[in-house]
Backbone bond lengths (Angstrom), bond angles and torsions (degrees), N, CA, C in turn:
res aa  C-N    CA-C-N  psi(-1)  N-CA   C-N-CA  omega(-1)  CA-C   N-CA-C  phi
1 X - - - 1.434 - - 1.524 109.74 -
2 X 1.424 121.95 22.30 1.108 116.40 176.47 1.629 121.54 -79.66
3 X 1.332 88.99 142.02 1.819 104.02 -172.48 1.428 120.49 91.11
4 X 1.388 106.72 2.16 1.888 114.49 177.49 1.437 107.81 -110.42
5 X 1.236 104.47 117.86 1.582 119.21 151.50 1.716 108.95 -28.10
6 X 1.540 93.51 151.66 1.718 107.51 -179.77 2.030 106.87 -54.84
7 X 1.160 109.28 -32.81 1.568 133.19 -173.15 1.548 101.43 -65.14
8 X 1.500 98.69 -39.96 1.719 74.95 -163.46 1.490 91.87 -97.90
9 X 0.969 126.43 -16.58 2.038 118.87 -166.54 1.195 95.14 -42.49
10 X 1.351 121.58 155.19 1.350 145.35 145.36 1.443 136.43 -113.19
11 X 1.100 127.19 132.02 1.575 139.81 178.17 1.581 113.69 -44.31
12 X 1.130 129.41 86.74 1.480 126.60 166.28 1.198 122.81 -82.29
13 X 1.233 123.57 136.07 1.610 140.38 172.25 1.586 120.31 -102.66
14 X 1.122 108.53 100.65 1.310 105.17 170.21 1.560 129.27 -88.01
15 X 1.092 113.31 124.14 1.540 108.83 169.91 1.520 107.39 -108.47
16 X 1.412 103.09 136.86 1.651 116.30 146.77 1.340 116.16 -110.77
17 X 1.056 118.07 52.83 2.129 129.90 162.62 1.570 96.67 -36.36
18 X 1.913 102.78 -66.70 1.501 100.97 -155.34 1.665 115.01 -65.78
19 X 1.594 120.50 -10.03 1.278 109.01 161.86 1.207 113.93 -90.31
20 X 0.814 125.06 -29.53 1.958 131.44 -169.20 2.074 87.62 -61.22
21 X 1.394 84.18 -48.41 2.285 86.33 -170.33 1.975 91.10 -55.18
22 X 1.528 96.48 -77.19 1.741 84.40 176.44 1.642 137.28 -16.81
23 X 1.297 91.35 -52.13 1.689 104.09 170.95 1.332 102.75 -37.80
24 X 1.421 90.54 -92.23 1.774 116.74 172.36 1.551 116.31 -7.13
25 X 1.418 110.15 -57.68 1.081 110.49 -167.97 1.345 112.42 -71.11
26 X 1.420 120.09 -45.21 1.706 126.73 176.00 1.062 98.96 -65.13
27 X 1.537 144.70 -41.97 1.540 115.41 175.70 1.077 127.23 -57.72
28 X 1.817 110.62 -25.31 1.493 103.85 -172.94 1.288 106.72 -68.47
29 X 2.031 127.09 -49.82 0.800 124.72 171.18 1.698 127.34 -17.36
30 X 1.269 109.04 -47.76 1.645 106.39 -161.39 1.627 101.32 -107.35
31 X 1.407 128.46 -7.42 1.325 147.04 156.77 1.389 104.53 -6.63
32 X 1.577 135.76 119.96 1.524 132.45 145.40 1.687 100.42 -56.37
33 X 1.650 122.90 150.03 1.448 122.00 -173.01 1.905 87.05 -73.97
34 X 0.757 160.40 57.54 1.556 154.64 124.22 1.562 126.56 -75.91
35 X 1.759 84.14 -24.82 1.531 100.14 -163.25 1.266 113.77 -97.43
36 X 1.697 111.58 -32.77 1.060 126.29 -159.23 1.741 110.49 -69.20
37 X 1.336 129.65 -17.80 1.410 127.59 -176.52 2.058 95.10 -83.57
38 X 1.095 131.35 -6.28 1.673 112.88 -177.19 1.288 67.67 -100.11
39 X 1.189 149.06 -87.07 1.479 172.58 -132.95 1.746 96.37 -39.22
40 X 0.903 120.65 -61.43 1.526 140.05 164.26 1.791 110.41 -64.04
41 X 0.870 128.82 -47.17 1.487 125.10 128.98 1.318 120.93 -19.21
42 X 0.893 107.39 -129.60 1.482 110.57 -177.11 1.575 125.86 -32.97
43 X 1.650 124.56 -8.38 1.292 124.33 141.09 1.923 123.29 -55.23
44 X 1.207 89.47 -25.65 2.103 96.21 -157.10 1.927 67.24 -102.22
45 X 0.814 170.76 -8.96 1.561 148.07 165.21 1.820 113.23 -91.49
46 X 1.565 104.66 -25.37 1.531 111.69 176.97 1.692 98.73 -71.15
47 X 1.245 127.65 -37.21 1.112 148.28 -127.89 1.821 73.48 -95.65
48 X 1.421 126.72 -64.69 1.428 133.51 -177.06 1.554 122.67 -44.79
49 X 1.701 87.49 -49.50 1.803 81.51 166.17 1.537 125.08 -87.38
50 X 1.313 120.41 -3.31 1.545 121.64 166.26 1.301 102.62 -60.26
51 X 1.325 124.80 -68.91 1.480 131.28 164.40 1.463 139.65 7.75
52 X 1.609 103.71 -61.98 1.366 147.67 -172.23 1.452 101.87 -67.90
53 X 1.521 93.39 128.17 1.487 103.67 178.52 1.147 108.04 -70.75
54 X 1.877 122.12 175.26 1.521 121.00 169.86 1.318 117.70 -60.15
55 X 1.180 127.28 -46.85 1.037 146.21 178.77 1.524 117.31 -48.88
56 X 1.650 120.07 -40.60 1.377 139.80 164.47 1.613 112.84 -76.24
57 X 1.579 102.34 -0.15 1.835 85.22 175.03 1.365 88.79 -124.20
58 X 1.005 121.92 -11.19 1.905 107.35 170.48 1.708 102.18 -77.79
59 X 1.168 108.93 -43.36 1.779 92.43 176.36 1.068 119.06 -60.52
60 X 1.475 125.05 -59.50 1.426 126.73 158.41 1.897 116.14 -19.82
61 X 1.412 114.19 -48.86 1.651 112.85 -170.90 1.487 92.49 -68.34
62 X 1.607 120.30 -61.33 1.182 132.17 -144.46 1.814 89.21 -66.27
63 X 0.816 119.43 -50.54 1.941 130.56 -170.76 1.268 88.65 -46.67
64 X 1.742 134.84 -71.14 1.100 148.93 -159.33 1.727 110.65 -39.68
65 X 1.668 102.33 -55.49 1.417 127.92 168.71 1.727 112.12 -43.27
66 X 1.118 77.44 -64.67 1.695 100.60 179.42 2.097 96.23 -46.93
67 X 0.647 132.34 -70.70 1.288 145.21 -150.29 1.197 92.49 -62.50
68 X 1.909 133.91 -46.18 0.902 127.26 -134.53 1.951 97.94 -104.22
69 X 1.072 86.35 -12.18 1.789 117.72 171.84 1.756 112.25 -79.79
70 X 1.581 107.76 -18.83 1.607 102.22 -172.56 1.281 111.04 58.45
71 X 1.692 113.36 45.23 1.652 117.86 154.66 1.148 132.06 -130.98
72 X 1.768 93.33 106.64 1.675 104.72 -147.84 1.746 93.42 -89.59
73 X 1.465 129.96 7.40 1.444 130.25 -164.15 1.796 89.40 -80.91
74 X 1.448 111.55 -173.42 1.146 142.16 178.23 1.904 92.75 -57.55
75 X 1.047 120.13 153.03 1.307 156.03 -170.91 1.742 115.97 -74.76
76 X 1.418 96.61 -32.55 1.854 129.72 -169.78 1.371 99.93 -93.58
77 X 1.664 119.79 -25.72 1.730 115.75 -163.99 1.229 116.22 -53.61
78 X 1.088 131.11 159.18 1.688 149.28 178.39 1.889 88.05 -70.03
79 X 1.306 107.25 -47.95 1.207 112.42 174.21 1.969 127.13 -43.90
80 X 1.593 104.64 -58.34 0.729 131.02 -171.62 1.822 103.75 -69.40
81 X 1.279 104.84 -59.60 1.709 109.44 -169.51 1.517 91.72 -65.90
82 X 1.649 143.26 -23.53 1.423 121.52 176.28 1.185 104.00 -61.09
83 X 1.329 132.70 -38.72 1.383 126.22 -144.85 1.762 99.69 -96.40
84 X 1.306 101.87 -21.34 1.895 99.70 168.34 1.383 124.18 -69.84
85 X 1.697 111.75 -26.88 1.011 137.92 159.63 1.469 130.61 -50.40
86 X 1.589 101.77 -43.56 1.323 121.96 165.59 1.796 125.35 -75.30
87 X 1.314 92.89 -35.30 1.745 110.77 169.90 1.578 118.94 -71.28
88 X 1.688 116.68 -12.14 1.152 92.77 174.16 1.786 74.13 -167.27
89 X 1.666 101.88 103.18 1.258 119.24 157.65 1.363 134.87 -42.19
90 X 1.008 116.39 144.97 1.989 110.17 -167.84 1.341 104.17 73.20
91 X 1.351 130.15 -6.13 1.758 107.99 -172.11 1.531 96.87 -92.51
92 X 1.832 105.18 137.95 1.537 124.31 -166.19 1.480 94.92 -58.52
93 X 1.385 122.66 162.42 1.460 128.15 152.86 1.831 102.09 -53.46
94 X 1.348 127.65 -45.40 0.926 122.67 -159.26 1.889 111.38 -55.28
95 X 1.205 105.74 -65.23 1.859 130.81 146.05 1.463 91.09 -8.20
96 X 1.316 107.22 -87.39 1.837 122.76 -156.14 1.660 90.17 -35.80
97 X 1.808 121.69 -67.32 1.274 129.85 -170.29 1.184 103.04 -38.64
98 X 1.781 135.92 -82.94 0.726 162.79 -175.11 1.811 109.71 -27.33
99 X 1.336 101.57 -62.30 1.456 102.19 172.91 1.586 117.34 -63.45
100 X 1.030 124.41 -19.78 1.784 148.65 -163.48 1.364 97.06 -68.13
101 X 2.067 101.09 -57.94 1.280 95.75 -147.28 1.901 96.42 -91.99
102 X 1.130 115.33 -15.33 1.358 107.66 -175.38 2.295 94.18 -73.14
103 X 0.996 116.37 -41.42 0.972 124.16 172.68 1.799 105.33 -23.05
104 X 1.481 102.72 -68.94 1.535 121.38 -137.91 1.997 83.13 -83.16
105 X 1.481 93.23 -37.82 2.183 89.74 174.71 1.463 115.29 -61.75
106 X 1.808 118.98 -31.27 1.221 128.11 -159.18 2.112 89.59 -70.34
107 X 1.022 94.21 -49.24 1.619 108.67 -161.24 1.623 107.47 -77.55
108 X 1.178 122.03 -33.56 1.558 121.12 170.59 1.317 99.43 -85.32
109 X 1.567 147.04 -6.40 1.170 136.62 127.29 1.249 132.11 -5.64
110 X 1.820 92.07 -78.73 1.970 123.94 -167.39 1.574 107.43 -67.20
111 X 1.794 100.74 -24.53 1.944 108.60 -158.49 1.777 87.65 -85.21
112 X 1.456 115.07 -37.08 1.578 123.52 177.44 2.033 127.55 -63.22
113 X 1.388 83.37 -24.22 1.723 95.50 174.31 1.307 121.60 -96.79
């Protein structure tokens, strides 16, 4: 983020799915059959969040936050964006908004399907 004002930074999400799946997969490979039913598990759940749009893993983080904050309100709250604010220091109000509102679309999505 060098050379950007606090205004323009943006919130990046990194995933490593496709190594975590790799993992997965070579363990199952060498798996005693005891192992192999979590093992196969937890491939078909890595497999869920590879899947997942960007947009579906920032709600997912931000929800997580949210939860761990005891804020069961809307996603968008004055309430809610303090406490995202609080969960990950340095992040702009702008960020906090931004993540809030894709949050609160991701989830009136899931409540709509």
């Amino acid at each position: 983020m060098f050379g950007l004002t606090k205004r323009d930074a943006r919130t990046i999400f990194v995933r490593d799915s496709d190594g975590v799946t790799a993992a997965l997969r070579e363990a199952l490979a060498e798996a005693p059959p005891e192992e192999r039913p979590g093992l196969e598990r937890a491939l078909e759940i890595a497999g869920g969040v590879c899947s997942s749009s960007e947009a579906e893993t920032q709600a997912r983080w931000v929800r997580a936050h949210l939860d761990a904050a005891a804020v069961t309100g809307p996603a968008d709250s004055v309430t809610a964006i303090k406490a995202l604010r609080e969960a990950a220091p340095g992040m702009s109000l702008l960020a906090a908004v931004e993540l809030a509102r894709t949050t609160r679309t991701v989830e009136d999505a899931r409540g709509a399907a």
